[in-house]
C-alpha positions as CSV (number, residue, x, y, z in Angstrom):
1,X,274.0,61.6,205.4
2,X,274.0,61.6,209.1
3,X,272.0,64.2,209.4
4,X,269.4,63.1,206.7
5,X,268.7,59.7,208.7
6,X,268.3,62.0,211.5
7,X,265.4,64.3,210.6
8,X,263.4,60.9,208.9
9,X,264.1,59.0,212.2
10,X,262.2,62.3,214.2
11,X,259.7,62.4,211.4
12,X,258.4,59.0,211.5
13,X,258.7,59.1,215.6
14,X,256.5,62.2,215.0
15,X,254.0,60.8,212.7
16,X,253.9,57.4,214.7
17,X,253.1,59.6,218.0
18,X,250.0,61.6,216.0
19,X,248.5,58.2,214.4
20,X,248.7,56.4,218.0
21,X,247.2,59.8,219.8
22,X,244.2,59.6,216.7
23,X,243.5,55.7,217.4
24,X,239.6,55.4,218.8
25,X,238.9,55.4,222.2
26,X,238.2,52.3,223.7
27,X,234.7,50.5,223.8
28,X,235.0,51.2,227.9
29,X,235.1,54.6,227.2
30,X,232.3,55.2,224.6
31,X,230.1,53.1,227.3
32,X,230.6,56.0,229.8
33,X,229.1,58.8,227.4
34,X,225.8,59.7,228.3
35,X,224.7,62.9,230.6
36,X,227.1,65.8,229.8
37,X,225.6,67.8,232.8
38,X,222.3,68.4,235.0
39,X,222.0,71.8,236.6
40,X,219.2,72.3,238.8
41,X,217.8,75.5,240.0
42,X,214.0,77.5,240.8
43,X,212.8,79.5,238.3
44,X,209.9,82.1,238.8
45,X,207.2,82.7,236.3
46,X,209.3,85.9,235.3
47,X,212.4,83.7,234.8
48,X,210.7,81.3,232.7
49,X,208.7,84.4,230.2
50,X,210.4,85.1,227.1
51,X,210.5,88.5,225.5
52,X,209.0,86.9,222.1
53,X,205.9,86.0,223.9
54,X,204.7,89.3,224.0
55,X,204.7,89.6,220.3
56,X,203.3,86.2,219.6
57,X,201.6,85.6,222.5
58,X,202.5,82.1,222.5
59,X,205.8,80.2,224.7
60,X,208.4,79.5,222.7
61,X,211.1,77.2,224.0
62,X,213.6,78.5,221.8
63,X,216.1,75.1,221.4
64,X,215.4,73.2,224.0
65,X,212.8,70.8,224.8
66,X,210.9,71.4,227.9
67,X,209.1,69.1,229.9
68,X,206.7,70.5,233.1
69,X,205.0,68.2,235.6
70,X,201.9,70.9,235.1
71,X,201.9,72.4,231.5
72,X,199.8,75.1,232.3
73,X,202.1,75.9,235.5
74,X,205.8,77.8,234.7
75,X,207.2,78.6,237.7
76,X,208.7,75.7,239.7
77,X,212.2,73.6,240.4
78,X,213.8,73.4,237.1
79,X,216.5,70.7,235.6
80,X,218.7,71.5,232.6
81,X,220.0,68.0,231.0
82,X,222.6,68.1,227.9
83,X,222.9,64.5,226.5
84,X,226.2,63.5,225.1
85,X,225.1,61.5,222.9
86,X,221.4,61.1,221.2
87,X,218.7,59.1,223.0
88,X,216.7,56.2,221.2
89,X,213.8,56.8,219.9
90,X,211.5,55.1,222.0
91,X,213.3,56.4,224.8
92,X,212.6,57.9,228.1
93,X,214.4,60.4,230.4
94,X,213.6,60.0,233.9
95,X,213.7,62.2,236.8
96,X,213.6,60.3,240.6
97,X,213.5,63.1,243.4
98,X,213.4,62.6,246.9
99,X,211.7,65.4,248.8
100,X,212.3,64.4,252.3
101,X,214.2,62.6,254.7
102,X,213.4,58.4,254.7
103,X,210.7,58.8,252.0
104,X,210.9,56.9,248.4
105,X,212.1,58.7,245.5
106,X,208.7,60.6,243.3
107,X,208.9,59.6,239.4
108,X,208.9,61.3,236.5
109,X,209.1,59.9,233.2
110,X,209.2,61.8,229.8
111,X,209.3,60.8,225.9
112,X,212.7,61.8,224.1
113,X,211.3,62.0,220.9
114,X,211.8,65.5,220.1
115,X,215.4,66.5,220.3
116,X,216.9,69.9,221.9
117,X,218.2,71.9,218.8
118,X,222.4,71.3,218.3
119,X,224.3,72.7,220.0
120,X,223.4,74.5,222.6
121,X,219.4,73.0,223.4
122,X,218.8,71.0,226.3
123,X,216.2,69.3,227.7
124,X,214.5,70.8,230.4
125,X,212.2,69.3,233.5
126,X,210.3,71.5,235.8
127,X,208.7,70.2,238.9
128,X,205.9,72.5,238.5
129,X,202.6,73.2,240.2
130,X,202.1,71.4,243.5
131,X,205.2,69.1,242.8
132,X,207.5,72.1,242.6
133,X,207.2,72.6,246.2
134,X,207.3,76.2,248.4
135,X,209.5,78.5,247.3
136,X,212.3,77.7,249.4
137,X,212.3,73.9,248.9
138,X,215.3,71.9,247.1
139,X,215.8,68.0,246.8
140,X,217.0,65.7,249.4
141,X,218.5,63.9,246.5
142,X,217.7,63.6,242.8
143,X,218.6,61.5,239.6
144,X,218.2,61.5,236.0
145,X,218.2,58.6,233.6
146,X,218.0,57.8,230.1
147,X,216.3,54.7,229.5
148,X,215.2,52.7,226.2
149,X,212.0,51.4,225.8
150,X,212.3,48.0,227.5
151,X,213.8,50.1,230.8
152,X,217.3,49.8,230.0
153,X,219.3,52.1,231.9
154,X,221.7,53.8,229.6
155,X,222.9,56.4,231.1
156,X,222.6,58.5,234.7
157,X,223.5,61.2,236.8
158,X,222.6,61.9,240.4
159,X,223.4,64.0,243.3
160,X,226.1,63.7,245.6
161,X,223.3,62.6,248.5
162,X,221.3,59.9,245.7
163,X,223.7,57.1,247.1
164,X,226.8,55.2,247.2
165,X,228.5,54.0,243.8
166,X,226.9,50.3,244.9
167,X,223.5,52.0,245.4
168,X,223.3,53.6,242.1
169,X,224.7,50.1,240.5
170,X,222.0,48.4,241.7
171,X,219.6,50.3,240.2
């Protein structure tokens, strides 16, 4: 009998231990989804082409959604975004770089209603044209928002140079 009350005892301890670990997350820690990574890097007009164009003769994005500052223009300073979660709407992702030293951030603000395909799209901005800079150039210091259609932030990432934790707070 001893041993009986034994293995039920570590049974329930087991299943009490799987049922806490499966609880939800707390609302604190929902609130921190949002931008799963930005990588940033220049692409040349070879790096953007796509072997499909040359049988279709049209750009094909594949599964993501890409934004350019200049449509017509392809090569430029590129940004890869993957959302954690899914954007309103009506909402907007925005891209602040600073190109120089003790100048104010250049804008950039796109529609999120098309979504990157699941689960390996992204969305992608190029800083293209004359915003994409000579071919050696890189931000000062960059960041990219999500925003709803009243402005709301709702959700960020930025470069280590962007600013302090208070900075960014203060939006």
């Amino acid at each position: 009998m001893n041993r009986l009350v034994s293995q039920t005892s570590l049974w329930v301890a087991l299943t009490a231990l799987v049922l806490v670990g499966c609880d939800s997350p707390p609302p604190t820690m929902v609130a921190l989804k949002g931008i799963a990574y930005v990588h940033e890097h220049r692409r040349s007009e070879a790096d953007v082409a796509r072997a499909s164009e040359a049988f279709y003769a049209k750009e094909h994005h594949g599964n993501d959604v890409v934004f350019r500052t200049e449509e017509q223009e392809r090569a430029g300073y590129y940004f890869f975004v993957k959302l954690d979660v899914d954007p309103p709407a009506d909402g907007r992702l925005v891209l602040e770089v600073v190109r120089t030293e003790n100048t104010k951030p250049e804008r950039y603000d796109f529609a999120v209603n098309l979504k990157p395909a699941f689960p390996f799209g992204e969305f992608v901005i190029g800083l293209t044209g004359k915003q994409a800079g000579t071919v050696s150039w890189h931000p000062v210091a960059w960041r990219v928002s999500v925003v709803d259609a009243q402005g709301k932030f709702l959700a960020s990432s930025h470069s280590f140079l962007w600013g302090t934790p208070l900075d960014v707070s203060q939006r």
